[in-house]
N, C-alpha and C positions, 0 to 999 in steps of 0.2 A: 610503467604506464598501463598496469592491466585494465586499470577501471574506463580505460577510454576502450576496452575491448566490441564491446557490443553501439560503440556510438555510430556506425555505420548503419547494423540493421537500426539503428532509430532514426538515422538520419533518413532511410528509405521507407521507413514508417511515416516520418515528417511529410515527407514528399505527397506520398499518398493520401493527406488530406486536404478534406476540402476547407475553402478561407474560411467561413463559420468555425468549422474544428478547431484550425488552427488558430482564430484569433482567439476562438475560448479559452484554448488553452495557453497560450500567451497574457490573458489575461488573470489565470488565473496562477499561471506559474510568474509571470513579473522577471524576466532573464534578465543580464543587462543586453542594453540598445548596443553600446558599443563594440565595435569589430564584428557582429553577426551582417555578413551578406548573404549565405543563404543556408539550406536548411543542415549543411555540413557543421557550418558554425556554430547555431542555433543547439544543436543537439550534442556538441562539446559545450556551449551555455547551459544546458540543463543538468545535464550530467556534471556538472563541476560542486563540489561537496556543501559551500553553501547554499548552492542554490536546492539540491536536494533536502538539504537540514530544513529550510523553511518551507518546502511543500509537505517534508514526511510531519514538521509539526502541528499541520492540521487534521489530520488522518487521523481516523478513529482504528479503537483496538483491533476489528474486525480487518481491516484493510491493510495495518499493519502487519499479523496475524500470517494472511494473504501473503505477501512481500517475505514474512519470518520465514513461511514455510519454503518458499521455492529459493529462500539464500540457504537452508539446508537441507535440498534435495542433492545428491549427486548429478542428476540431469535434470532439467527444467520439467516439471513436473505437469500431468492435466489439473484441469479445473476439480475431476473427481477424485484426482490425486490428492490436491490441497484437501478437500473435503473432509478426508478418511482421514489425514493428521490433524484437523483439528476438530474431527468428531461434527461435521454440522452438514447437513444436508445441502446435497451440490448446488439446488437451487437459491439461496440463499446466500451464494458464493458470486451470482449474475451480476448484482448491483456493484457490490466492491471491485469485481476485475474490470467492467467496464468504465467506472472511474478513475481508476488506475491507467487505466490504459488510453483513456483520453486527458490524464497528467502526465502523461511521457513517462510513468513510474513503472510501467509492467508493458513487455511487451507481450501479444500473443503473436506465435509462429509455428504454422500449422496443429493448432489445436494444444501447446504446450506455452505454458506460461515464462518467459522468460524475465529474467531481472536485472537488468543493465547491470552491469559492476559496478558505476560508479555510485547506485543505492545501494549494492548488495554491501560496498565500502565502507558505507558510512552506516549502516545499521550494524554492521559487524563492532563498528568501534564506538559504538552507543555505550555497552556496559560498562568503558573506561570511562566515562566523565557519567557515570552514575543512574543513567537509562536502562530499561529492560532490554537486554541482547535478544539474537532472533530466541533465544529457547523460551524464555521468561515471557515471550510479545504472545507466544501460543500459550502456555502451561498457569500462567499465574492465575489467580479467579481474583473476580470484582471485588472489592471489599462489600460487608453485609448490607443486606437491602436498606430499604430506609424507613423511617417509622411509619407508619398510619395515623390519622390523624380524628379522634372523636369528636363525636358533636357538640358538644361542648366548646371544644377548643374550632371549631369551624364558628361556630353562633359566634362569640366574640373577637374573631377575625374578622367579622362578617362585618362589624358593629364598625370596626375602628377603619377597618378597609371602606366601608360608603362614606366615613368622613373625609379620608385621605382622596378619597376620588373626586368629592365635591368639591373640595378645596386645589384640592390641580386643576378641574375644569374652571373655575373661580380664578387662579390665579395667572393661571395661559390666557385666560380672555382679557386679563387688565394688562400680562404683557405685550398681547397683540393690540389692544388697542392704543397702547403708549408708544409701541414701534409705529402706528400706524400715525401719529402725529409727527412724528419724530425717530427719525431712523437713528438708532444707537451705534454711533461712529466707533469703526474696529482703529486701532495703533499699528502703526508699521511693523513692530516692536511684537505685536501679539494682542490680546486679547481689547477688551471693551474700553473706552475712553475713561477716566474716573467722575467725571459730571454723569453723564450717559449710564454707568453701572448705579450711582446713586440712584440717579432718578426710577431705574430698573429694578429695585431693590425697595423701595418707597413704593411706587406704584403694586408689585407681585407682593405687597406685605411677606418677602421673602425673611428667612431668621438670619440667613448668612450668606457667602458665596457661594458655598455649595450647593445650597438647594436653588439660589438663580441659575447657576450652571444645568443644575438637572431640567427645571423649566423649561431651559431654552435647547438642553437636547428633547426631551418632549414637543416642542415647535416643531423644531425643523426636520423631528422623526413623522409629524403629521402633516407636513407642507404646509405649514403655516407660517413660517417664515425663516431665512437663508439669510446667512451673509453675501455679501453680492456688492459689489462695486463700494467698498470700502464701509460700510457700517452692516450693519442687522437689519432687514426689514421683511417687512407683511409680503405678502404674494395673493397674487388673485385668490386665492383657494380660500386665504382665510376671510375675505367678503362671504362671501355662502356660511362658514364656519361660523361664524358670528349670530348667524339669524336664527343656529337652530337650538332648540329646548336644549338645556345644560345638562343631560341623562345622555343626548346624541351628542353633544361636542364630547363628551368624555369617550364616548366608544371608539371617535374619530380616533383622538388621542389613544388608547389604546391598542387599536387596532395598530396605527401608524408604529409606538412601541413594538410590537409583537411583529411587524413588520422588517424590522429594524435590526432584531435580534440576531448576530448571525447565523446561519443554519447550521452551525458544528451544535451551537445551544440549542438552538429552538426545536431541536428534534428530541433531546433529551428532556428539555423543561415539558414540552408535552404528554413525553411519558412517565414524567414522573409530578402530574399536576394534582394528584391527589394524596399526594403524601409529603412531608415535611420536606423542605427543603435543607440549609444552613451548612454546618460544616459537613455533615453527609453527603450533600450534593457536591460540593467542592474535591468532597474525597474521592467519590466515585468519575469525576471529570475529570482528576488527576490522572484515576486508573485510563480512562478513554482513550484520553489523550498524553499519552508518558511526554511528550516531546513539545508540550503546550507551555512549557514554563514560561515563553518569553510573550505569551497573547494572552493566555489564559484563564491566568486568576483575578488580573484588574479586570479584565472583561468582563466575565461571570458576576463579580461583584458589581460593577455600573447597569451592568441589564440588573440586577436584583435593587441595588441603589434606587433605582427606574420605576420598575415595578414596584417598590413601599409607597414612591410617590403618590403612583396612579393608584392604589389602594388594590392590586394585583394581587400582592403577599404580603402580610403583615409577618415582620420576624423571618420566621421560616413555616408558615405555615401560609400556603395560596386559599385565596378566599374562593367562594361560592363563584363569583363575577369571573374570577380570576380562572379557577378550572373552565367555566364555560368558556373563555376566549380560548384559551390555549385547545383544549376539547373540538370546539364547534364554533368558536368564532366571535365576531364582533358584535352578532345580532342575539344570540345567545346569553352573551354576557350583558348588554342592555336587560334583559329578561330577566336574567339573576337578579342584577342592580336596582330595579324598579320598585320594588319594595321598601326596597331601604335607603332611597335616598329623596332629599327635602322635596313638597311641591311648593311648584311656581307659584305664586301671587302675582299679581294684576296690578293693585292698590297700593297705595303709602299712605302714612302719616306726618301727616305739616304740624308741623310746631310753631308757636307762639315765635321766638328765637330762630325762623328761618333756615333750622334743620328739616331733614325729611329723612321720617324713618320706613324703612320697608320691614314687614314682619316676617317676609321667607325669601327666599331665593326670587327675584325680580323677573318674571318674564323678560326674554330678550327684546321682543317690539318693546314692552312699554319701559324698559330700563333703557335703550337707544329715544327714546321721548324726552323721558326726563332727564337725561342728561344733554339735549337742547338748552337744557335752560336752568342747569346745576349742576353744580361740582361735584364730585366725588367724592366722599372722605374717608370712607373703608367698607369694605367691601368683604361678605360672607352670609353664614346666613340671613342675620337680620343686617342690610345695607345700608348704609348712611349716605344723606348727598345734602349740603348746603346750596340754598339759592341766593346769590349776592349780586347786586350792583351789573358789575362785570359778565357775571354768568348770564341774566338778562339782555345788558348788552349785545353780548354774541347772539343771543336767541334771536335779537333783531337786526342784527345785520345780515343772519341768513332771508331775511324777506319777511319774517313773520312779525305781524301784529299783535298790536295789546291784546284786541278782541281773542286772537288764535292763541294765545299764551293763557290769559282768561280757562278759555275752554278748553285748552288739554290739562293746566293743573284739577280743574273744576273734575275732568274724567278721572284723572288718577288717584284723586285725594277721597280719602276716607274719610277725613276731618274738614272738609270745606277750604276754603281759604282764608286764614287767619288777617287779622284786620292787619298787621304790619309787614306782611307781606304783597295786602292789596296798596299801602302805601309805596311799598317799593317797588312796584310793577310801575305804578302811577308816575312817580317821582321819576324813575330811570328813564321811563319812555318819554316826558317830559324833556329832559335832558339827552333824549338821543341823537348824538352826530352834533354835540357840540362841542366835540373833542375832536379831532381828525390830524390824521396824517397823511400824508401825501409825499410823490417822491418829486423830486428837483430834477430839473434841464441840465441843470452847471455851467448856465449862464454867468458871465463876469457882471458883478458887483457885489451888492455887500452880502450875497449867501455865496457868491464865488468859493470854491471847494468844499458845499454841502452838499448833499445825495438824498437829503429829506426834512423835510417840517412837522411840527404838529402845530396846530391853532385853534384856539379857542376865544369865544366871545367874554367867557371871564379871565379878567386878566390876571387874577389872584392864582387861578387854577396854574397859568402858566408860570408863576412864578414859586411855587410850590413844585411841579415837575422838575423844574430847574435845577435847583438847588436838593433836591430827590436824592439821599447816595445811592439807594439801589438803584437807581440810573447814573451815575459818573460813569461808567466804563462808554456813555453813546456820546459822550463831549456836548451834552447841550448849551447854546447859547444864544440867548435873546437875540431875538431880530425885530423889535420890534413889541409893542404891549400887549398883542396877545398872539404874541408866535415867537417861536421859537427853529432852531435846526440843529441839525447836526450833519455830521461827516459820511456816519453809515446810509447802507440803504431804509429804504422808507420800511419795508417789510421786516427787519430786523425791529427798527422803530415801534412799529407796530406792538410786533410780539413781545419787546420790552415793556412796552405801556400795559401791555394785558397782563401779563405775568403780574405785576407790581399794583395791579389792581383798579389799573387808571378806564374809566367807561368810554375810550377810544374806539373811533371808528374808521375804516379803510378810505380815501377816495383816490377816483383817479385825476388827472390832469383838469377832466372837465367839471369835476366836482362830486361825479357819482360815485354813492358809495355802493359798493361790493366786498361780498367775503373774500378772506384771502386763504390760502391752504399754508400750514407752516411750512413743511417741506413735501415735495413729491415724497412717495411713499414706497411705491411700486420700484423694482429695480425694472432699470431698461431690460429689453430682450438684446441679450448679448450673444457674440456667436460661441456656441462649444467648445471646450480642449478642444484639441487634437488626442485621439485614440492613440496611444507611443503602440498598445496590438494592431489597431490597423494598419498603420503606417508600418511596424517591421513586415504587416505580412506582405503591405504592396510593394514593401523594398524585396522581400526574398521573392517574388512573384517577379520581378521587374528582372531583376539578376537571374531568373530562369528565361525569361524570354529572350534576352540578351547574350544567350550565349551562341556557339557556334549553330550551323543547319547540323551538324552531325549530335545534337544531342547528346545521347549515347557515349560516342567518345568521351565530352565535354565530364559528361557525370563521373564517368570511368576515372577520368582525370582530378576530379574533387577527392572520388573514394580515394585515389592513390596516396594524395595528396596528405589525408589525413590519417593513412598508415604509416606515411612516411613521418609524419608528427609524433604519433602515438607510438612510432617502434614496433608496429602491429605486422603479424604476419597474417598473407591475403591469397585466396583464393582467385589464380584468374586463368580464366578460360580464353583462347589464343584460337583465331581460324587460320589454319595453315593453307598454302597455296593450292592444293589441290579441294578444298573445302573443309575436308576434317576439320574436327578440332580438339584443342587440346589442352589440361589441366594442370599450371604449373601452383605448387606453393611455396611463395615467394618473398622474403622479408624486401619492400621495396626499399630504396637506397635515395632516388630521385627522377624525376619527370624535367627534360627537357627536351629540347628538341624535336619534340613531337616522339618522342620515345621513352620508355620505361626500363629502367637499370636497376636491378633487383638480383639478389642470392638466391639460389635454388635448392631448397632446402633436402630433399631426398638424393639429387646429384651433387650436392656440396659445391654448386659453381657458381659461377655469376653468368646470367642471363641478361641482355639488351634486345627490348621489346616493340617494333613498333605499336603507337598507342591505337592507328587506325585498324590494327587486326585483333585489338581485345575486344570479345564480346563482351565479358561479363568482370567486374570484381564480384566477391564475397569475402565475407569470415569463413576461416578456412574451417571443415567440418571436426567437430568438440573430440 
C-alpha cells in the first residue's frame, strides 16, 4: 500500500484549505461523494488511481513534465531543481506547480516539490498501456510546427467564412424564433421529440441532424436558449439578441463559442490562430495532452465542427474574423467581418401573387414588422415571406387595423401595394372574427364533455371545418348550424384552425376577442442543483466541528487510523510525564480504548500508547 504513503501529508494539506480552495478543487477533481467524511478520506479519494488517471488527463505537457521530473528525482526536488531537468526557466515553472498543487497532484513541503505516490503510481505505469512514461513526458519534442498560411488562401477563407457566418446568424434566429412559439419538447428517452426536430429542421433550413445539433449548441453556447423543464426554449437574453443588426448577433454567437471552448483548447487554439489548423493541430494536442484519449479528439473536433459553422475556420485554415476573436476578441472580430458581410435593407418587393421579396438581409425592426402580417417562407440573403388570409388575420387580432396594416406595407414596400393584395387586406378584414373560438364551462347538456367551440355566421364554413381531415385528430362535432365543438381545449382549437389556415379568431367567455400566445416560452426560474462540492465540503466542515474539545487527539486518531489502513509506518511524538518528549517510529496495529497499540520499529517491540499523550503523527522521516 505504498502509494497511500504520502495520503497523510495531503490529508493535512486538505485541512489547511480554505472552502473556496477546497470546493474548486472538488470541483474540479469530481472524487466520489461516497464514504468521504472528512478530509482523511477525501485524500485516500484522490489518490486512488482512477481518480488520478482522469485529472493527470487534462494536464498539459508542461505540468506533466513538472510531476515527470519529481517521480524521478531521488528526493523531492525544488522548483529550480525541476527547472534545470527540463532545461526552462524557474519562472515559468510558477503557473504549473501552483495548479498542481491546488489539484491535490503536487504537494509542496518546505520549498520541495513532493508527489503523492499514488500519481507518481500511475505515471509510472503509463508506458505499459502505451503513454509516454516519466522520461518521454520530459525528453520527447512536439511534433513540427504547423504551416503558415498565405494570402491568398486567407482571402478565400475569408470569402466562404462571411457566408458561413451569415447563414449561422440567419439560421439561430429562425431557431430562436420558432422555440420562441413553441418550445421543442426533449424525450425522457433523450433527445428532441420527432414533430418538434422536424419543425426544427424546416424552420433552421438545416441539411441534416448534425448541423441542427450544432445550431443548438451554438444557442445555448450564446444563452440563447437551454433545455429547461422538459423541452428547448428561448431565455430572456435572446429578446435583446433578436433586436440587434445580424453582423452583432453573430459576434454574440461567437463570442458565446469561444466562450464555451474548454480552456485545455482555447489557450492553444489562440496560439496558434494564424496558422493552419487540421491534422497538425490534432497532432500537436495529442503531444500536449498524452492522456486526452478519452476527451480529446471528439472535443477538438466539435469546437472545430463549431467554428466552420460560425465561419471561424474554413477547413483548417481560421479566417481574418476568426484570428481577430481568438487574438482580441468579440469586437475585433465584428471589425474583421464588416466588410464582408451582406448590408441590411429596409424595403421589400410585393408581388402580384402575394409573395414578398427582400433583396438583402432584412433589417431586424422591419423584418419583426412584416412578419405581423406574413409568413415566412425562407430565409437568407434575399428573404421571402407570403401574406395570406390567416397571416392578416393574426395581424388583426393583435389590435391593429386595416388603416395601420395599409401604412406599414405602404413603408416597407418598394413596389406599392399590388391591387390583389389590397383585395385581400379588404376582403379578410371584412370577414374578421367571424370565425371564433371560444372555450366551454362543461356545463351538462348537449356540449356536455366539450372544452371548446368554434362559430361562425356562415354555416358552409362550419361544415367544411368539420368534415376537415387535417382537423380529425380535435373530434369536431356539430352543435348546431353554424357551430360546432369539440373535446380539447379552446387554445389547442385555436391553433389547429390557424395552422390549417382557417381566419379564426380567439374570444373569451364575454365575447372579446384577444391574442392568444401558443405556448409560454420562457422556462420558470427554477431553483439550482445542489453543488455535490459544496455539499462534500460542508459535510467535511461539519465532521470537523463535530469532533471531540481535544481536537488534536481527535486528528491524531484519523492519521492513526489511516496508517493502520495503509500498513503505513508513522512518526509519533509522545509527552512523557515529566514534559519531555519523545519520538517513536511505529507501524500502528490499532486504536482502541483511547490508546494506540503499535510495533516499535528500532526496539523491535510492541508499544501501547495512550492517545491523550500524542502530540503529533507524521510520515516517518524519508
Amino acid at each position: 500500500m505504498a502509494a497511500n504513503r504520502t495520503a497523510l501529508a495531503l490529508a493535512a494539506s486538505l485541512r489547511a484549505l480554505s472552502d473556496d480552495a477546497l470546493t474548486a478543487l472538488l470541483r474540479a477533481r469530481r472524487p466520489r461523494e461516497a464514504g468521504i467524511r472528512d478530509v482523511f478520506d477525501l485524500a485516500e479519494a484522490l489518490l486512488e488511481p482512477a481518480s488520478v488517471q482522469a485529472a493527470l488527463a487534462h494536464r498539459d505537457r508542461t505540468e506533466l513534465a513538472v510531476l515527470a521530473a519529481g517521480v524521478l528525482a531521488s528526493d523531492p526536488p525544488t522548483t529550480a531543481e525541476v527547472a534545470g531537468r527540463l532545461d526552462r526557466p524557474a519562472a515559468e515553472l510558477s503557473g504549473p506547480v501552483d495548479r498542481l498543487t491546488a489539484l491535490a497532484l503536487l504537494i509542496v513541503d518546505g520549498g520541495r516539490l513532493v508527489v503523492p505516490d499514488g500519481v507518481a503510481e500511475v505515471l509510472r505505469g503509463w508506458e505499459a498501456e502505451g503513454l509516454p512514461g516519466p522520461t518521454r513526458l520530459i525528453d520527447e519534442k512536439p511534433p513540427a510546427a504547423l504551416e503558415p498560411i498565405d494570402d491568398a488562401a486567407r482571402a478565400h477563407t475569408d470569402r466562404i467564412a462571411s457566408e458561413r457566418a451569415f447563414t449561422a446568424a440567419t439560421a439561430v434566429s429562425e431557431l430562436v424564433d420558432t422555440l420562441d412559439r413553441e418550445p421543442a419538447r426533449l424525450l425522457q428517452r433523450g433527445g428532441v421529440s420527432l414533430p418538434d426536430w422536424r419543425r426544427l429542421l424546416a424552420a433552421t433550413g438545416s441539411p441534416d441532424d448534425a448541423a441542427l445539433d450544432t445550431l443548438l449548441a451554438i444557442a445555448e453556447a450564446a444563452g440563447l436558449a437551454i433545455p429547461s423543464a422538459g423541452a428547448w426554449r428561448t431565455t430572456t437574453q435572446a429578446q435583446r439578441w433578436r433586436t440587434l443588426p445580424r453582423l452583432e448577433r453573430w459576434s454574440r454567437l461567437a463570442d458565446g463559442w469561444l466562450a464555451h471552448v474548454p480552456e485545455e483548447l482555447r489557450t492553444q487554439l489562440r496560439g496558434r490562430a494564424g496558422v493552419r489548423w487540421g491534422e497538425g493541430l490534432h497532432a500537436y494536442l495529442d503531444w500536449l495532452y498524452p492522456a486526452g484519449g478519452d476527451w480529446l479528439p471528439e472535443r477538438a473536433r466539435a469546437v472545430v465542427r463549431t467554428a466552420e459553422a460560425l465561419g471561424v475556420v474554413d477547413g483548417a485554415v481560421p479566417s481574418s474574423a476568426g484570428m481577430a476573436l481568438l487574438t482580441h476578441g468579440a469586437e475585433a472580430a465584428v471589425e474583421a467581418m464588416r466588410a464582408l458581410f451582406p448590408p441590411e435593407v429596409h424595403q421589400v418587393y410585393i408581388q402580384h401573387d402575394l409573395s414578398v421579396i427582400s433583396p438583402g438581409p432584412l433589417a431586424p425592426e422591419a423584418d419583426r414588422r412584416l412578419r405581423e402580417i406574413a409568413d415566412v417562407e425562407a430565409v437568407g440573403l434575399a428573404s421571402s415571406y407570403r401574406i395570406t388570409a390567416a397571416s392578416v388575420t393574426r395581424a388583426l387580432t393583435t389590435g391593429q387595423t386595416l388603416e395601420q396594416l395599409r401604412a406599414l406595407l405602404e413603408e416597407l414596400s418598394l413596389t406599392g401595394i399590388p391591387q390583389p393584395l389590397e383585395y385581400l387586406l379588404t376582403e379578410t378584414a371584412s370577414r374578421f372574427g367571424s370565425l371564433r373560438v371560444g372555450p366551454l364551462d362543461g356545463a351538462p347538456g348537449p356540449d356536455a364533455g366539450s372544452h371548446s367551440y368554434v362559430r361562425a355566421d356562415d354555416a358552409s364554413l362550419i361544415g367544411q371545418i368539420v368534415i376537415d381531415q387535417t382537423l380529425t385528430p380535435l373530434a369536431l362535432r356539430r352543435a348546431g348550424e353554424h357551430r360546432a365543438v369539440s373535446r380539447f381545449d379552446a387554445e389547442t382549437l385555436y391553433w389547429a384552425l390557424l395552422d390549417a389556415r382557417y381566419p379564426a379568431v380567439y374570444e373569451d367567455p364575454d365575447g372579446t376577442i384577444r391574442a392568444v400566445q401558443r405556448v409560454a416560452t420562457h422556462a420558470a426560474p427554477s431553483e439550482p442543483a445542489p453543488d455535490p462540492a459544496a455539499r462534500l465540503v460542508a459535510r467535511i466542515r461539519e465532521a470537523a466541528e463535530n469532533q471531540p474539545a481535544e481536537s488534536g487527539a481527535a486528528w491524531n486518531a484519523r492519521q492513526l487510523e489511516l496508517a493502520i489502513r495503509a500498513k503505513l509506518a508513522v512518526n509519533v511524538v509522545v509527552r512523557m510525564p515529566d514534559g519531555s518528549e519523545v519520538s517513536y517510529v511505529l507501524e500502528p496495529a490499532a486504536v482502541a480504548g483511547g490508546r494506540l497499540r503499535g510495533r516499535d520499529r528500532r526496539a523491535d517491540i510492541e508499544r501501547t500508547l495512550p492517545l491523550s499523550h500524542i502530540v503529533s503523527v507524521e510520515p516517518p522521516p524519508a
